[in-house]
C-alpha positions in Angstrom: 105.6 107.4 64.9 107.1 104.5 63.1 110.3 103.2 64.3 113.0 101.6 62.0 116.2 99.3 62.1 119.1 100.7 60.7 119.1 99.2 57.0 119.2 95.8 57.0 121.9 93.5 55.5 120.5 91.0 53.3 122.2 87.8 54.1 123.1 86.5 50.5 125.5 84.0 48.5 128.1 86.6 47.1 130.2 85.1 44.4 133.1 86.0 43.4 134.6 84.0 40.1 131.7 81.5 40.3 132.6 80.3 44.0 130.1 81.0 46.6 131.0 82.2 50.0 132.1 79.2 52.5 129.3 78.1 55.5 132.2 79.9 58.4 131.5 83.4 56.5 127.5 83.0 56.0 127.3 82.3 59.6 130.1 84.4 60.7 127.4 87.5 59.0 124.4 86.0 60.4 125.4 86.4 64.0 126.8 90.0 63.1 123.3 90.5 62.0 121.3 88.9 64.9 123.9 91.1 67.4 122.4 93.9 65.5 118.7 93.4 65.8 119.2 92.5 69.5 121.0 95.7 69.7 118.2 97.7 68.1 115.6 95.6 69.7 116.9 96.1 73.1 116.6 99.9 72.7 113.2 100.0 71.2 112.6 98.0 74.7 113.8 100.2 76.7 112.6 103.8 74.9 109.1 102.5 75.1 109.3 101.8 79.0 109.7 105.2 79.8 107.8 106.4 77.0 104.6 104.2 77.6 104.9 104.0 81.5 104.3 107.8 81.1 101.4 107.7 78.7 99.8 105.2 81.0 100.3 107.3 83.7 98.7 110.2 82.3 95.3 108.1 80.9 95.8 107.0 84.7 95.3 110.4 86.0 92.5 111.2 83.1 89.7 108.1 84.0 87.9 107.6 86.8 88.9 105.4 90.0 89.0 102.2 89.2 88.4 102.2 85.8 92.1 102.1 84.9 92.7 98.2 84.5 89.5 97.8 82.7 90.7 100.4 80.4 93.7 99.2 79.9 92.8 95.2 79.1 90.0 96.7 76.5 92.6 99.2 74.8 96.3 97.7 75.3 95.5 93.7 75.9 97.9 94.3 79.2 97.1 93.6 83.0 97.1 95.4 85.7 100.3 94.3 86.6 101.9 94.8 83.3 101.0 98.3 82.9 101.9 99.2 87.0 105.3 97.8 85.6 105.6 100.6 83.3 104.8 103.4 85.4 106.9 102.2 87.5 109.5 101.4 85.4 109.2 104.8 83.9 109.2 106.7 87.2 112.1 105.5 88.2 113.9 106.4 84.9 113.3 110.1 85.4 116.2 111.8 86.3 118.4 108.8 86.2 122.0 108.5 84.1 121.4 107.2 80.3 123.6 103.8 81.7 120.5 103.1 84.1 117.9 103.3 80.9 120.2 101.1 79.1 119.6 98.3 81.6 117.3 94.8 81.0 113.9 95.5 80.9 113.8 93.0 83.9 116.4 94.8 85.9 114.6 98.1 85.6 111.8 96.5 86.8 112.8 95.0 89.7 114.8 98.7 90.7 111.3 100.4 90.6 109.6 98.2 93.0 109.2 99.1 96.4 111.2 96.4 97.6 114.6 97.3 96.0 116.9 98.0 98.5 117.9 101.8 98.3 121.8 101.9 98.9 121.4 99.1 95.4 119.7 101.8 93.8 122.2 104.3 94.7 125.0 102.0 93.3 123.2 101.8 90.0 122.9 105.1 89.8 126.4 105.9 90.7 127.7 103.3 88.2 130.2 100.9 88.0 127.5 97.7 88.5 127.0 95.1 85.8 123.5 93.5 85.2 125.0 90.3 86.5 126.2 91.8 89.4 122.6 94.4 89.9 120.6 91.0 89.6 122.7 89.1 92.0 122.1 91.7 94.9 118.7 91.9 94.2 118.2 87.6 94.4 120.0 88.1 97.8 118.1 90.9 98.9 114.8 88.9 98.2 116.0 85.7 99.8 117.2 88.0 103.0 113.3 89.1 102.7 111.6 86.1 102.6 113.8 84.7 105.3 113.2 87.5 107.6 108.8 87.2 106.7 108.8 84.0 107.1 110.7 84.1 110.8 108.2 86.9 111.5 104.4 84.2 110.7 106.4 81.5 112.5 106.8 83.9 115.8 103.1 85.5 115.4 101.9 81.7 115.2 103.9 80.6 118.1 102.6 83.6 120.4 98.8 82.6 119.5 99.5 79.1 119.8 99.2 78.1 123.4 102.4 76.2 125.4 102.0 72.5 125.0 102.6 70.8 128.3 105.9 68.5 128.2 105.4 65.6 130.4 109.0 65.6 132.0 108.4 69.4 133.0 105.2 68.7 134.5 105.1 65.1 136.1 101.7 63.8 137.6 101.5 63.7 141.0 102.2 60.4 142.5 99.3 58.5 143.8 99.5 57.1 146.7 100.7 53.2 147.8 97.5 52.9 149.8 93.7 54.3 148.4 92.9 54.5 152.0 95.5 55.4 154.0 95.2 59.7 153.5 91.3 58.8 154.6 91.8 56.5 157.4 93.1 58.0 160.8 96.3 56.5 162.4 94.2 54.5 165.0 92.0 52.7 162.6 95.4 51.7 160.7 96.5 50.6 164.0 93.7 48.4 164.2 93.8 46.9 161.0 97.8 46.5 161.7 96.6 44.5 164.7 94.2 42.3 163.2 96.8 41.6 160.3 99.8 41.3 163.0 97.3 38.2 164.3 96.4 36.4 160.6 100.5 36.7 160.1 99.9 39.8 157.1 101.7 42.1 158.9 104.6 42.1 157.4 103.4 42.7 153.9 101.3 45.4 155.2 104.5 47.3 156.7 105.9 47.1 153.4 103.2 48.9 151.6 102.9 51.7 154.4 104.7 54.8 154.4 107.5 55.6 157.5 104.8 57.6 159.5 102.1 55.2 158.9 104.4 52.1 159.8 105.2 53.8 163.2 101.5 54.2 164.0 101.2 50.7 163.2 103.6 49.2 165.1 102.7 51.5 167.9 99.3 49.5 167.6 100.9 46.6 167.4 102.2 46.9 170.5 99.8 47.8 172.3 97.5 45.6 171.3 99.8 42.8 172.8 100.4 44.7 176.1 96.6 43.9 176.6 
């Protein structure tokens, strides 16, 4: 079936008295003419979404699984994509108000997918939404999505991800002041104190020892010099 324009309007010089029609007025009825075609174009555009969405979903239902997007590319030159657009696109039309056919191309679109947010759908369908304002809910509504995916791979990938280990949390255990002192008993550190005490070391040893060791120590001491 062959679709037509209303009759087009030549754009020509009219003359009237031998005096063509000023630039303002040719351009003045060129853009009344381009207002026209967009006009007409735009619903050509929109009568063939729900009309081929629903022939594609019929030659769906005819072929065989899987044989649909070869089918398609071979008889229609569109993808996969393209042609789950219309159906789409042309499913969601049924039923709907003639102000929700009258919508971009682009808008419709977007209201099919699975991702538009239902209580925007409902709005559209109840009226009273510009495209401006149907596209600037659906941005939002995308952004909110990607946000909220995003936040969900970054938790997954810290749960798998096992704790790092912050230093100030976990300190090393101190070593201690002496390699031998936790292996040596008190009363060969008393003797070693003693031997010290006589080549006049001792007090740099006491200094090294802990408050327990330096009591043992001078406890040796001691006794070594009540001999």
């Amino acid at each position: 079936m062959a679709i037509s324009i209303s009759n087009p309007k030549p754009l020509r010089r009219a003359q009237a008295g031998g005096v063509s029609d000023s630039p303002e007025v040719m351009v003045n009825a060129r853009c009344s003419r381009l207002d026209e075609i967009a006009a007409a174009a735009r619903g050509i555009m929109r009568s063939s979404i729900r009309d081929l969405g629903a022939l594609l979903r019929e030659a769906k239902a005819l072929l065989p699984h899987g044989k649909f997007e070869g089918w398609a590319r071979r008889e229609l030159g569109v993808s996969l994509r393209s042609a789950e657009n219309y159906m789409a696109a042309s499913a969601f039309l049924e039923g709907k108000p003639e102000t929700v056919s009258h919508l971009p191309p682009s808008v419709i679109y977007k209201l099919a997918a699975p991702s538009a947010p239902p209580e925007l759908v409902a709005d559209v369908v109840a009226g009273g939404l510009d495209p401006l304002e149907i596209k600037k809910r659906l941005n939002d509504a995308a952004h909110a999505r990607w946000r909220a995916e995003w936040h969900a791979r970054v938790e997954a990938r810290t749960q798998k991800r096992p704790p790092r280990r912050v230093a100030h949390l976990h300190p090393p255990e101190p070593e201690p002041a002496v390699a031998h002192a936790a292996s040596n008993p008190p009363a060969e550190l008393a003797k070693l104190a003693a031997r010290l005490f006589e080549s006049g070391l001792a007090r740099d040893v006491l200094e090294i020892l802990s408050n327990a060791e330096r009591r043992t120590a001078l406890a040796g001491l001691l006794a070594e010099r009540d001999r």
